[in-house]
N, C-alpha and C positions, 0 to 999 in steps of 0.2 A: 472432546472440546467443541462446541458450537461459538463461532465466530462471527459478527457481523461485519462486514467488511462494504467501504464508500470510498469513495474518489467525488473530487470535481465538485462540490458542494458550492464553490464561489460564491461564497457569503450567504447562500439561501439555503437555512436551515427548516422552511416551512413542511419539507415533506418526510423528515424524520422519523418524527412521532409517528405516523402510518406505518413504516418503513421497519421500524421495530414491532408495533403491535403483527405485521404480518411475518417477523419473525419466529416470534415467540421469545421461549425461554434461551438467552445467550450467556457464553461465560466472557465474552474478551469483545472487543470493537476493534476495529483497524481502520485507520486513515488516511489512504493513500495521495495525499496533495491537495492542492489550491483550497485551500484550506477558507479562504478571501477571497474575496476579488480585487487584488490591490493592494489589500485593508482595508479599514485599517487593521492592525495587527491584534489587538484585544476583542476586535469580533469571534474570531478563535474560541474565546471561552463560553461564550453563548453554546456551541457547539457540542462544547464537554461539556455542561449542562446537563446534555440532555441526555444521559445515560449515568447508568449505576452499577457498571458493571468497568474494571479498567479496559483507558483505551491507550494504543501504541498511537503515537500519527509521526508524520512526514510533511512536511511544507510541502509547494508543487511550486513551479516556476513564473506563476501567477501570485504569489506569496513572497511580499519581501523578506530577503536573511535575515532581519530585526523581529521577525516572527519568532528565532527560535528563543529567543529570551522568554516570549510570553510563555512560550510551550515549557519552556523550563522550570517556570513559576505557576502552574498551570496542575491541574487533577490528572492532567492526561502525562503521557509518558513520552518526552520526547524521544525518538527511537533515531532520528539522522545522526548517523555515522555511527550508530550505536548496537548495542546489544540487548535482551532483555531475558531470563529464563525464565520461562514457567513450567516444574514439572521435568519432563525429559525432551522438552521444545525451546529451542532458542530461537527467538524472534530478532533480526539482522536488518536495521535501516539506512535509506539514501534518498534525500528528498533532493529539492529541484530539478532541472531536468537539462540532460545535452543541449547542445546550443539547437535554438531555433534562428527564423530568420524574424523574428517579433522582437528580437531586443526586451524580453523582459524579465524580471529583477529578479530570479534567483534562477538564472543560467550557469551550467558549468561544467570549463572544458571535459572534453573525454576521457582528457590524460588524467584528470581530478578526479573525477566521479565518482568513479572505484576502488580511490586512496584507502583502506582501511577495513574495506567490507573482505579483501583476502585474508587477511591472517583471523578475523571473526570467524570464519569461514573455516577456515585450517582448525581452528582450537575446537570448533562446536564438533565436526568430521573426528577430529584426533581424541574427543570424547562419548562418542557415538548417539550425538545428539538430534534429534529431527532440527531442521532448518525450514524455518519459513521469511522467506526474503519481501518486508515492505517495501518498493519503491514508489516513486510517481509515473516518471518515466517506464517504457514497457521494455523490456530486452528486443533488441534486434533482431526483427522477421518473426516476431510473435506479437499479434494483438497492436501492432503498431503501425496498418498502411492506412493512409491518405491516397486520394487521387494521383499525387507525384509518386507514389513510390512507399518503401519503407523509412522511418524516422526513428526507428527506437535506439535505446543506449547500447553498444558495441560491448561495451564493460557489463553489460549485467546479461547479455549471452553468456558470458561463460561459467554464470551459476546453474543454468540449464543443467540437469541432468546429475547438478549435488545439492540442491534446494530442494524437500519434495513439493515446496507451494512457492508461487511467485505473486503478490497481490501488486497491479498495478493501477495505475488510471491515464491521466495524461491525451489521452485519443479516443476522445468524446462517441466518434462514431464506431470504435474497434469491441465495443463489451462483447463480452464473450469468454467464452471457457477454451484451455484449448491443453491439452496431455501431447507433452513429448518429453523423451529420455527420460522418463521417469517423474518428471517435475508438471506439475498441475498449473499452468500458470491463471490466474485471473484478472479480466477489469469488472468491476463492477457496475461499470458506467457512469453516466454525470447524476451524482449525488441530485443536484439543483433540477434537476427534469423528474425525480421519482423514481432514479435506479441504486439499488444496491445487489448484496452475495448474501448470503447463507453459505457458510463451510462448516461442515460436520470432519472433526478429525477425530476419526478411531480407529480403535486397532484392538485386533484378535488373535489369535495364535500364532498367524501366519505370517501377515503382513500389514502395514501402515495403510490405511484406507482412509480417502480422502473424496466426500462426496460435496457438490456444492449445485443451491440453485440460488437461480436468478431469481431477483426479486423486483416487483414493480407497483409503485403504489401510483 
């Protein structure tokens, strides 16, 4: 399965189209947040527009909650708080993002976050499913520091190492690849500057192989 995977596009879809031709040929899109800047919330479908291939997304916390309605009416596959299968892959979502100190419109608490994405989790595991976890937000102490420190969500650490893939965004300056416990996590970077992923998921006799590069138009 070749996947193209974005974050952080905040309303500027101009460098997609590149962004895909330097992909090549995809079977799935992934959306990792801030889908807007703000909104409004129907700029969203400009977005889906631009592929022909289905996409999974997730709001980001630049994205107000009234987004997910569009995405529910919408060609793309809302995936927040959701599940989706394709194949022997269940695809596992959670958009907006731990609180910050910005106060902005689709925050939320820690105790919340992670309402729902455990027992997905459990059933996909209890059916010997691959797991690839969209969020926005990046799991705690991967792909998630700033200058202060780390920021990511505490609740989506503990998919580490029963996820084999983690696509996040949220931490504009954190893109990068990074393997541990088993789990491939990714950001893809800010969609709106000319970054995205390429993830190649195959598998051969042995084991589940998960190859991804960075893309830059």
């Amino acid at each position: 399965m070749r996947i193209f995977a974005i974050a952080d596009p905040h309303g500027n879809y101009s460098k997609i189209k590149g962004l895909l031709e330097k992909a090549g040929k995809i079977d799935l899109a992934l959306v990792a947040g801030d889908i807007t800047n703000f909104g409004p919330d129907e700029k969203a479908l400009e977005l889906f527009e631009l592929f022909d291939v289905p996409v999974l997304a997730v709001p980001g916390n630049c994205d107000h909650p009234s987004i997910l309605k569009v995405l529910d009416n919408s060609k793309a596959v809302n995936l927040h708080q959701k599940s989706y299968t394709i194949d022997d892959t269940v695809f596992i979502g959670s958009g907006g993002s731990n609180p910050t100190p910005f106060c902005t419109p689709f925050e939320i608490p820690e105790c919340d976050i992670g309402s729902g994405l455990e027992e997905m989790m459990k059933a996909a595991e209890n059916d010997n499913m691959k797991i690839v976890l969209l969020t926005h937000a990046p799991p705690y102490g991967v792909l998630d520091e700033i200058p202060s420190g780390h920021v990511g969500c505490t609740s989506f650490s503990a998919f580490i190492g029963r996820a084999e893939l983690i696509v996040c965004g949220h931490i504009h300056e954190a893109r990068g690849i990074v393997r541990t416990k088993g789990t491939v996590v990714v950001n893809p970077g800010m969609a709106a500057s000319g970054y995205a992923a390429l993830i190649e998921m195959n598998e051969d006799s042995h084991r589940h192989m998960i190859e991804v590069q960075l893309l830059h138009f």
